[in-house]
C-alpha positions, 0 to 999 in steps of 0.5 A: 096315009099322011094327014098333014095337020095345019094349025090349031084352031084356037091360037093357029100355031103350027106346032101340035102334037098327037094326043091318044085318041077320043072315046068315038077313036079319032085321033086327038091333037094338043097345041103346043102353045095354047095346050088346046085339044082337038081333033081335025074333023069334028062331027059336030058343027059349031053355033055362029053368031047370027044363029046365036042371035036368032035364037035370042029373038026367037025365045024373047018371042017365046017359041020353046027351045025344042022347035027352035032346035028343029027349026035352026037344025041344032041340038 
């Protein structure tokens, strides 16, 4: 099986390299540019600017962090 590796995420050079694996065993990748790690799946999602924002709102309207991680679906 071939996985063919796009670009990094960070810098979008073509150029990476292998980089052992991480401690959950994914294959790990380092940019040869920026030297930024990564790996090509990730299990976790990244936080967008407009749920950045609407939590900002929600805790000046002073809702707990644990019911906003609930509500917005994050940890």
């Amino acid at each position: 099986m071939t996985v063919e590796i796009n670009s990094c995420p960070n810098c979008g050079c073509e150029e990476v390299s292998r980089n052992g694996q991480t401690r959950h065993g994914k294959q790990n990748y380092k940019c040869r540019e920026c030297g930024r790690q990564f790996v090509l799946n990730p299990a976790w999602k990244a936080i967008t600017k407009e749920q950045q924002e609407l939590m900002q709102r929600m805790l000046l309207e002073r809702i707990s962090q644990a019911g906003i991680a609930q509500l917005l679906q994050v940890s």
